[in-house]
C-alpha positions as CSV (number, residue, x, y, z in Angstrom):
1,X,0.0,0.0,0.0
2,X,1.5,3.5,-0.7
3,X,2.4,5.6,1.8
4,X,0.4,8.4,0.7
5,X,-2.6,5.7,1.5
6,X,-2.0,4.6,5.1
7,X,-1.9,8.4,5.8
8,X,-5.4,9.0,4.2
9,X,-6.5,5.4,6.3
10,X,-4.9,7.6,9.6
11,X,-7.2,10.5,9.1
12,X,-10.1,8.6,8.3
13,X,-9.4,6.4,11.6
14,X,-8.6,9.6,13.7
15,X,-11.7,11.2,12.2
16,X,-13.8,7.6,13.4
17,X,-12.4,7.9,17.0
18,X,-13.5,11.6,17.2
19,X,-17.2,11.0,16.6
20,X,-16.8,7.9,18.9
21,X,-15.2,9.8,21.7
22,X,-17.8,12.6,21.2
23,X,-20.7,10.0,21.3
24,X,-19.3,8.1,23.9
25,X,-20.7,11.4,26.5
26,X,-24.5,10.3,25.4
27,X,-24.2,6.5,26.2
28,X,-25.0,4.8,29.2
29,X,-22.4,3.2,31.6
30,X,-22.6,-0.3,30.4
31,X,-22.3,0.7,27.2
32,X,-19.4,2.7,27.3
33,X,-18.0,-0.4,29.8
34,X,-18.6,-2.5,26.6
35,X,-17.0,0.0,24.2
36,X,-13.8,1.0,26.4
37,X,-13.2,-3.4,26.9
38,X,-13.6,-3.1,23.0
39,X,-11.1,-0.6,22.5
40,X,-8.5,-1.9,24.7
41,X,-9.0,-5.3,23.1
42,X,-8.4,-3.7,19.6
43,X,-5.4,-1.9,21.2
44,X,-3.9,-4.8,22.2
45,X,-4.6,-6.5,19.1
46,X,-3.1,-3.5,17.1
47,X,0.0,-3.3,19.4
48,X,0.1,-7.8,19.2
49,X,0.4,-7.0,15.0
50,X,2.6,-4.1,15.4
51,X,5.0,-5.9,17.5
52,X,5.0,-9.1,15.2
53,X,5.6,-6.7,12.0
54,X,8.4,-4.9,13.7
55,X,10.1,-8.4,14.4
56,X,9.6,-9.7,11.1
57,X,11.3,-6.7,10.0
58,X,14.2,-5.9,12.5
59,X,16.9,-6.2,10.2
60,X,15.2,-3.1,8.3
61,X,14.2,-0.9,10.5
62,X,16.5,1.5,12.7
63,X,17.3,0.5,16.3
64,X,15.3,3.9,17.3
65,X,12.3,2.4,15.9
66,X,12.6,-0.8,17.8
67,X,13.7,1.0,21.0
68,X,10.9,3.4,20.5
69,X,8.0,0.5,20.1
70,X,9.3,-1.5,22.8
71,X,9.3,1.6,25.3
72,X,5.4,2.5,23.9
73,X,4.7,-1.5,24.3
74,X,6.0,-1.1,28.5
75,X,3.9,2.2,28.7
76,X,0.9,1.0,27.7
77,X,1.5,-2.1,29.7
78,X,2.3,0.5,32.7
79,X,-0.9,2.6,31.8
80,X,-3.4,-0.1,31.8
81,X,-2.5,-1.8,34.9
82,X,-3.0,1.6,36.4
83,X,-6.5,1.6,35.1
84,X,-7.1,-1.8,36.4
85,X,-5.7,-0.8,39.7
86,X,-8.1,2.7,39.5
87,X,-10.9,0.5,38.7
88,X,-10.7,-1.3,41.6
89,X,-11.1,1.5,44.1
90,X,-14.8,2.4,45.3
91,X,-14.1,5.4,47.2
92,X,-15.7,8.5,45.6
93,X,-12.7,10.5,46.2
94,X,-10.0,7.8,44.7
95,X,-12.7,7.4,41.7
96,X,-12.7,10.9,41.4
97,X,-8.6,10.8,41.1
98,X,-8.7,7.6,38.9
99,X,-11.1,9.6,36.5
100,X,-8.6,12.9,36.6
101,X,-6.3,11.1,36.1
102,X,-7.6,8.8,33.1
103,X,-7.8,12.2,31.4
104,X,-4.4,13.4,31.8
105,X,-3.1,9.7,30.1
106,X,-5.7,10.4,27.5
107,X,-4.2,14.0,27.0
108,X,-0.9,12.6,26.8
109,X,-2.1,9.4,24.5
110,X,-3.0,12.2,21.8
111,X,-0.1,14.4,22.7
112,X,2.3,11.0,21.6
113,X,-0.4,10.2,19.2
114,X,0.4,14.0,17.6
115,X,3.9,13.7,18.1
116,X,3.9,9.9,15.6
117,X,2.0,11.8,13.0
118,X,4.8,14.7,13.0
119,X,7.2,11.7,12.9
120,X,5.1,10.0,10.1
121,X,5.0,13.2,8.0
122,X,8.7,13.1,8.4
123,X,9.2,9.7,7.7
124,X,6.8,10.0,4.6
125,X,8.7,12.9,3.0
126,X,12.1,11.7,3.5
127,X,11.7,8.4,1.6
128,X,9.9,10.0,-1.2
129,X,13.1,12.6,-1.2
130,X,15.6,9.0,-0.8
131,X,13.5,7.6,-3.9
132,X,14.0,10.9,-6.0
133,X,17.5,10.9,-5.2
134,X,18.0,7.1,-6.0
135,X,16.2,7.6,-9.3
136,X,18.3,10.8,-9.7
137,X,22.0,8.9,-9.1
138,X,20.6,5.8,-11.5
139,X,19.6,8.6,-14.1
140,X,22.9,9.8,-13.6
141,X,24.8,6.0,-14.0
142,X,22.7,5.4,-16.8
143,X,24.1,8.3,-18.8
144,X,27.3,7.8,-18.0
């Protein structure tokens, strides 16, 4: 798939989680209990595949990139086990931390979020400039 097309499947899927996120303040409890177990299974499943890919392709990708998943992989690991552990508190006052502080990791889940975008764009641009100059250097060899 071409680059320019897993961008435009990024927007569409950021654009999906807005409208959930802003429809997710009209549903009952239970319902949003269903959707939030739904949404951590998918991002475990996403982060199962993305782990698996990066593997398969170790020898081709930079170590940054493989230090930089593995660190996200123990984050999230970190982050959900602090929800579990929230979850588990009745106390109005610790449910009332547990949900400040829920938004803060979700603030700082589309602060990273942001920030892999940036990188993306970056990522994007420069292998389209390494193509040009690859084609540019072969042009060159094949006038020579």
């Amino acid at each position: 798939m071409a680059l320019s097309d897993q961008l435009s499947q990024l927007a569409a899927r950021a654009k999906e989680l807005e409208t959930r996120a802003a429809a997710a303040k009209t549903k009952q409890k239970s319902e949003l209990e269903q959707d939030v177990k739904d949404a951590r299974d998918s991002a475990q499943a996403q982060a199962d595949s993305l782990r698996k890919h990066a593997e398969e392709r170790k020898d081709k990708l930079s170590a940054w990139w493989d230090k930089l998943q593995q660190e996200w992989n123990a984050q999230m690991a970190s982050i959900r086990r602090a929800f579990d552990k929230d979850k588990s508190e009745h106390d109005a006052d610790k449910a009332q931390r547990a949900a400040e502080s829920a938004d803060e990791d979700a603030e700082f889940a589309i602060e990273y979020a942001s920030a892999a975008i940036e990188e993306a764009e970056y990522a994007v641009l420069d292998a389209e400039l390494a193509h040009k100059q690859a084609d540019e250097l072969v042009g060159s060899n094949a006038s020579s």
